[in-house]
C-alpha positions in Angstrom: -45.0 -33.8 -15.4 -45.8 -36.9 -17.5 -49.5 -36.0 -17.9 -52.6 -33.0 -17.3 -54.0 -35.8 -14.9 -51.1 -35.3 -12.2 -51.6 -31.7 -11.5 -53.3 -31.7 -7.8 -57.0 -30.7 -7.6 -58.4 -29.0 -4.4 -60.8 -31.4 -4.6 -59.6 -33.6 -2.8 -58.4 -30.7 0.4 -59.2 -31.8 3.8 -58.6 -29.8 7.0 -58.4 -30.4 10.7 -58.4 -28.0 13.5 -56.9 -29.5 16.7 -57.4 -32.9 15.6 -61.5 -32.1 14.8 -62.2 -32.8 10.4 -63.8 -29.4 9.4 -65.9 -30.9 6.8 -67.7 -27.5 5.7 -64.1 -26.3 4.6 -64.1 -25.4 0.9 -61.0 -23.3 0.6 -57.6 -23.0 2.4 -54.9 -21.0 2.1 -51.5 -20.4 4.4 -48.3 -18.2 3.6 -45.5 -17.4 5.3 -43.8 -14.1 4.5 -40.4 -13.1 4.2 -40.4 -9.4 6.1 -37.2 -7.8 4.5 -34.9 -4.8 4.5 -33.1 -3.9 1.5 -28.8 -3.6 2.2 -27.6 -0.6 -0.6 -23.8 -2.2 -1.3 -21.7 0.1 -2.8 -20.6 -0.6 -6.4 -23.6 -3.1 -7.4 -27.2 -1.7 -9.4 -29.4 -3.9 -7.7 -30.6 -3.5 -4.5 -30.1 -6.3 -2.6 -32.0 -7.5 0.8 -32.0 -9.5 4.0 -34.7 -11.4 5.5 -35.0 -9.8 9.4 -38.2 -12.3 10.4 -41.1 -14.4 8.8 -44.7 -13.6 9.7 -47.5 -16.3 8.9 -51.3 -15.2 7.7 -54.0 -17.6 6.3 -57.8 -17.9 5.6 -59.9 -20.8 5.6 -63.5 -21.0 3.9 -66.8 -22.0 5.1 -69.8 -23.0 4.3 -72.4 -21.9 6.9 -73.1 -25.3 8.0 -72.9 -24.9 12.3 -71.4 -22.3 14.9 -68.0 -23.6 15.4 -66.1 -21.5 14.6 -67.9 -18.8 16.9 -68.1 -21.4 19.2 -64.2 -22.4 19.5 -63.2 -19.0 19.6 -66.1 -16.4 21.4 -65.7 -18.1 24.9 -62.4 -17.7 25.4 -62.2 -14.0 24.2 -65.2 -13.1 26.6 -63.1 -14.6 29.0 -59.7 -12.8 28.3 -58.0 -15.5 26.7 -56.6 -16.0 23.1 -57.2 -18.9 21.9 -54.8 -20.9 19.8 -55.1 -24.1 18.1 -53.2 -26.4 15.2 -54.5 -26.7 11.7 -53.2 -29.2 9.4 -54.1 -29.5 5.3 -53.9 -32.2 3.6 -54.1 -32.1 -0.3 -54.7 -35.8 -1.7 -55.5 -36.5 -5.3 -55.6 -39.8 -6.3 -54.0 -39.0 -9.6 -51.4 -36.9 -8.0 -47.8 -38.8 -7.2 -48.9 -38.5 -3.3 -50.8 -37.1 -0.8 -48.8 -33.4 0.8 -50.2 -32.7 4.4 -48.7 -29.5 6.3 -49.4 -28.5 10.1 -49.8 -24.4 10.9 -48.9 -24.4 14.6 -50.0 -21.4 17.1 -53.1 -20.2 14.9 -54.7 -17.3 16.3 -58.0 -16.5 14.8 -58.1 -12.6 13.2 -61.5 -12.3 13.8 -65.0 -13.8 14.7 -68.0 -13.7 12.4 -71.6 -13.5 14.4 -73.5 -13.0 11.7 -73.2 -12.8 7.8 -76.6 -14.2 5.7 -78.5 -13.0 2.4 -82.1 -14.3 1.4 -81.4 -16.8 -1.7 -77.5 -16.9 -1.3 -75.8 -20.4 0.3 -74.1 -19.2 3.9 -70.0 -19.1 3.8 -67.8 -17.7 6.3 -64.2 -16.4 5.9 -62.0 -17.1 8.6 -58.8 -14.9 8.8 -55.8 -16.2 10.7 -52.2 -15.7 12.1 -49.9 -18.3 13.1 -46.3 -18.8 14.0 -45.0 -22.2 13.4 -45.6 -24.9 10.4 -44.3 -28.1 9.5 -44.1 -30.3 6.7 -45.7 -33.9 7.9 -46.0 -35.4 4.2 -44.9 -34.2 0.7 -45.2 -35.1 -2.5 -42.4 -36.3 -4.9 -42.4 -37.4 -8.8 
């Protein structure tokens, strides 16, 4: 790093969910994890593992600014289904050496918030997710 400036501020963090801007997003976060089981070997200290799958979990954050999340989701759970969409972040400071965009594929909402106010406070929502898929579409490089 040649300088303070080129460190990537969330700032500049955009989100789509199936192809829609989510303007009111002010934090998001995906991670895949490494499920493991450890494999004893005989002669060696350390215990050693082997990934046996991956699982993906993620939030975004909301401002309380409309009902779409409830919206996208509520219908098709009263009707049996379970809905699944695409997210894809984009992180793009214009100090930073580029722009890094990623696409979470097969989201699956963990839950639905109806309602969640407090006299005096601004409204956010916390939006809990699962997904199975992602792929790099742009990443950054010095």
């Amino acid at each position: 790093m040649d300088s303070a400036k080129r460190a990537i501020s969330g700032t500049f963090g955009e989100l789509w969910y199936d192809g829609e801007k989510v303007a009111e997003c002010y934090k998001f976060q995906a991670k895949v994890t490494l499920n493991k089981e450890d494999v004893p070997m005989c002669g060696v200290i350390w215990t050693d593992s082997k990934v046996k799958s991956v699982s993906g979990k993620g939030s975004m954050g909301l401002y309380k600014v409309n009902s779409r999340m409830a919206r996208k989701i509520a219908s098709d759970i009263a009707d049996g289904k379970d809905p699944r969409g695409t997210l894809i972040s984009k992180l793009n400071d214009p100090d930073a050496y580029g722009a890094e965009r990623v696409s979470v594929q097969d989201v699956s909402m963990d839950d639905i918030t109806l309602a969640d106010w407090e006299a005096g406070v601004v409204g956010k929502v916390e939006c809990p997710f699962t997904f199975r898929g992602f792929k790099f579409l742009d990443t950054i490089s010095a």
